[in-house]
N, C-alpha and C positions, 0 to 999 in steps of 0.2 A: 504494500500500500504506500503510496506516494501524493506529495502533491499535486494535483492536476488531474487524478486519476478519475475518469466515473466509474459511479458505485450506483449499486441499487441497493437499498435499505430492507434487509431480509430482519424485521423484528421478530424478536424472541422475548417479548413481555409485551402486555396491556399496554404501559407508559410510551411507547414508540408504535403502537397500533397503528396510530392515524397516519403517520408517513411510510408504512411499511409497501414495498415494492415502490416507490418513488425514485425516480432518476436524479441524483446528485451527482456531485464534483469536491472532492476532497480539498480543503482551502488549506488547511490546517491539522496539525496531528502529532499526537506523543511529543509535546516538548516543541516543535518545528512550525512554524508558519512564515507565509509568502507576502500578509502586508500588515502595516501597523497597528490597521485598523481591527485584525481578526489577532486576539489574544491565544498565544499557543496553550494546547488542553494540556491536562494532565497527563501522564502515563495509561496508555489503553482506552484512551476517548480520540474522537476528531470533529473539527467542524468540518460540515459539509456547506454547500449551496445548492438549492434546488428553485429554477428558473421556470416559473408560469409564464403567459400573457400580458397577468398584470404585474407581477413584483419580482422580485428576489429576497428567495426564504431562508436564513443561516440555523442550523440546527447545532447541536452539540449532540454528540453518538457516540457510544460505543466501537469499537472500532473491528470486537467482531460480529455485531450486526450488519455490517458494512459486504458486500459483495460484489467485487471488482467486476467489469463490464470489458470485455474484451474490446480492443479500439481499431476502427477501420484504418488501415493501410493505405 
């Protein structure tokens, strides 16, 4: 799991139900992030970004609820 990476959100609890299989992008993770404004998580979380029509959503997750998405060539 890396920066940049899409995931889809495979939850494994109640608490993360409502985004579970949602297409995200790893912004941040274990200690590491790519801008000032996303504060890096703790050990075994990440934020992600998940991009609607109308907004841009930042979640805080788990890291392995997280399920990398193979990426076009």
């Amino acid at each position: 799991m890396k920066i940049g990476q899409p995931c889809i959100v495979t939850a494994c609890s109640d608490f993360y139900a409502a985004i579970d299989g949602w297409p995200v992008e790893v912004v941040a993770i274990e200690g590491l992030t790519a801008s000032a404004a996303v504060p890096a998580p703790a050990r075994g979380m990440a934020w992600v970004k998940h991009t609607n029509e109308e907004r841009v959503a930042h979640f805080l997750v788990p890291v392995d609820q997280l399920r990398p998405v193979a990426q076009p060539h």
